[in-house]
N, C-alpha and C positions, 0 to 999 in steps of 0.2 A: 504493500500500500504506500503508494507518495505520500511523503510527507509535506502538508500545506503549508505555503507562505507564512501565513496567518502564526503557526506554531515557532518556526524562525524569530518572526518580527518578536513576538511576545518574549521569547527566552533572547534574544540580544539584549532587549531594554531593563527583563528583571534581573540580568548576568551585569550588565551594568550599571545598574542603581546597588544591587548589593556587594560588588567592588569598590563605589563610592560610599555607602555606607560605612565596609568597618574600614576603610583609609580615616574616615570623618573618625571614629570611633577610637581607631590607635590612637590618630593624635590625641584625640582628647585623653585616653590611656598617660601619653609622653609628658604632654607638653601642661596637662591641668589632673593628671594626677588621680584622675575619675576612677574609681574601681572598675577591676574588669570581670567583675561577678553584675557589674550592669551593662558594660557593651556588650558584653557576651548575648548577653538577654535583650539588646535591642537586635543582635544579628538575628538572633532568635525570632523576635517576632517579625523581622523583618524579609525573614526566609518562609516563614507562615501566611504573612498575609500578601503581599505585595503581589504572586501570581494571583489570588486568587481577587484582586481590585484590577489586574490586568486582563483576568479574562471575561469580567465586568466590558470592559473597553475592545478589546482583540480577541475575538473567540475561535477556538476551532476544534473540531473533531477531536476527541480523544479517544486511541486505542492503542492498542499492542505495541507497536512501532513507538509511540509518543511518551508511553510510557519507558520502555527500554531506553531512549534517548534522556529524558527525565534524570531515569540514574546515571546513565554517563555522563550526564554535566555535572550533576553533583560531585559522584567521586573526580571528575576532570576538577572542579575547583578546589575542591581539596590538596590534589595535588599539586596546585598553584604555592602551595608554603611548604612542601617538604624544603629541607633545611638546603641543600645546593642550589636552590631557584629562591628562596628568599635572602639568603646570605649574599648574592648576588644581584638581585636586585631590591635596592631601598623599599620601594613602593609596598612590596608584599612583606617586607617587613615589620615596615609601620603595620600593614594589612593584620598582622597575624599578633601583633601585641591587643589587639580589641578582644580576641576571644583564648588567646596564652593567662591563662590562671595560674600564678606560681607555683600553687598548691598542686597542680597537677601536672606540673615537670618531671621527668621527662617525657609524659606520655598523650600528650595532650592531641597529636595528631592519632598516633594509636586507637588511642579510646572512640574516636570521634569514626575515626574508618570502620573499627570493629561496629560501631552504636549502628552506623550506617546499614550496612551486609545486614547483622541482624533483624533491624526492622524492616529491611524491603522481605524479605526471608519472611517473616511472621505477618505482614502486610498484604502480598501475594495472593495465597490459600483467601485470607479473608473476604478479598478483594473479590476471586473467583468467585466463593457463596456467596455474597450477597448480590454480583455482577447476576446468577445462575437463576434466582429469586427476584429478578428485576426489584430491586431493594437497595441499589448502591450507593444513595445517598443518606444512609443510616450507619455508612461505614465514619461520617462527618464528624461523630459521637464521639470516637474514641481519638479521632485526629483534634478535632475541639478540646478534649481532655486532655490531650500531649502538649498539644502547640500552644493553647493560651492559660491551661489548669500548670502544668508544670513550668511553662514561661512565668508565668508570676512568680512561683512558688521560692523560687532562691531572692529573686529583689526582695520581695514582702518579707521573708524571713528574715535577711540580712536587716532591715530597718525596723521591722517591727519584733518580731520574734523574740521572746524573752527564753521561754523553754524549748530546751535543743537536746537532738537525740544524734547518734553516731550509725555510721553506715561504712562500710569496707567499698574498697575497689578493685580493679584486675590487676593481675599481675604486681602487687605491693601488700604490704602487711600495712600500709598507714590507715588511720581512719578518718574517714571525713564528716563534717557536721550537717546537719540537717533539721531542721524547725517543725513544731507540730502546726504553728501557723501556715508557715510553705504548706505543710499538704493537707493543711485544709481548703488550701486555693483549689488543688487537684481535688477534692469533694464536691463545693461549691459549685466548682463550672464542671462539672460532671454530670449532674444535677439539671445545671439550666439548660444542658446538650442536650440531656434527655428528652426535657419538656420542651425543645424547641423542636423535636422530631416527633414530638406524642404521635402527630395524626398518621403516623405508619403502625402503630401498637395496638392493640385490643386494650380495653380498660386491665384485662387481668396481664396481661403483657405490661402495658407500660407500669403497674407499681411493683409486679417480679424486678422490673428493670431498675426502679429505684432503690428498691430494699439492695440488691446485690451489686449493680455495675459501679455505684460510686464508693462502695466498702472495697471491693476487689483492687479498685484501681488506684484507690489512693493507696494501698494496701501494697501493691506492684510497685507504686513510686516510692513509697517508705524503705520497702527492702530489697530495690534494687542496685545494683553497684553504683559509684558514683561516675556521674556522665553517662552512664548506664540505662538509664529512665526509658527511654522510647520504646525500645521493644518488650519489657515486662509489660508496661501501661497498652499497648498495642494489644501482647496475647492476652492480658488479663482481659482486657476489655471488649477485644475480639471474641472468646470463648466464650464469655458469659451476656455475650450478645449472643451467638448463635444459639446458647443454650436456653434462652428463653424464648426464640421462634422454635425451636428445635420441638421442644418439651410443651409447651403455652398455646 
């Protein structure tokens, strides 16, 4: 299947605003000192919403092809800061101090390419069911819960969070900190995902969905490794979605 103009135009413009993005972001990292437990988390929401206000604007067909493309830009940008091509050029260096978290030297690339594999991995399958059930936009739930529940959930903690709990990472014995405010974000918007999807659920569907998907998921993002979050929140919330059409 050709792939449309339309899909081109759109991933130039979001590939270019989100290089513009964390360059803006390092500096401010450098030069004003801003933590990078909050540029991280603008890259964040800025990799979350920005396609989907662009496809508001530029639309086109999505399928097989567009997705497979999808992931190779990603991991293609990623590989924009392995350490030979940012050491060598300024730009992606600045680029890569907006989401280099001290606390997760040396692995900051590592973690982010594993996080990647895994959730397109756990994504996939899910994608298929609910694609199979003409139902695909109930897959929004669980991506709503990643991208804007666990996007909060480190700023909010870091500034508001007074009680903090510990969570492990790959590959190190260190432990990292994590707030019960932060994943109360990942509850909250768990929650409003749900009821912003009700009208695909049966009455006894949708309160299955709320007693279980926002306990399981916040639950996924509590005890999963750190940087780790996407693909637990993915299966927990994929599974026990399927299992309430499945079963209900």
């Amino acid at each position: 299947m050709p792939i449309p103009f339309e899909f081109w135009l759109h991933h130039t413009i979001f590939y270019a605003l989100l290089f513009f993005i964390h360059y803006v972001c390092g500096l401010l990292v450098i030069h004003q000192n801003l933590k990078v437990n909050y540029t991280r988390k603008i890259n964040h929401f800025a990799f979350f919403f920005i396609p989907t206000l662009l496809s508001s604007v530029i639309e086109y067909p999505y399928s097989a092809a567009t997705f497979l493309i999808d992931i190779i830009c990603a991991f293609a940008f990623l590989t924009c800061f392995i350490a030979p091509l940012r050491n060598k050029v300024g730009v992606l260096s600045v680029m890569f101090r907006s989401f280099d978290r001290p606390e997760d030297r040396p692995f900051t690339l590592t973690w982010l390419y594993t996080q990647f594999i895994a959730s397109y991995l756990v994504l996939i399958p899910i994608l298929i069911y609910f694609e199979s059930r003409e139902m695909l936009p109930l897959v929004m739930i669980i991506i709503i819960a990643n991208g804007i529940g666990d996007g909060l959930a480190e700023p909010v903690g870091i500034r508001f969070g007074k009680k903090k709990y510990t969570t492990y990472a790959l590959f190190t014995k260190q432990r990292y900190v994590r707030s019960y405010l932060g994943s109360a974000c990942v509850f909250v918007t768990t929650v409003i995902a749900i009821l912003a999807f009700h009208q695909y659920f049966s009455a006894t569907q949708l309160v299955a969905a709320l007693l279980v998907m926002p306990i399981l998921i916040t639950l996924a993002e509590a005890f999963s490794p750190h940087t780790w979050d996407s693909p637990l929140i993915y299966a927990a919330g994929g599974i026990s979605l399927m299992g309430v059409f499945h079963y209900l």
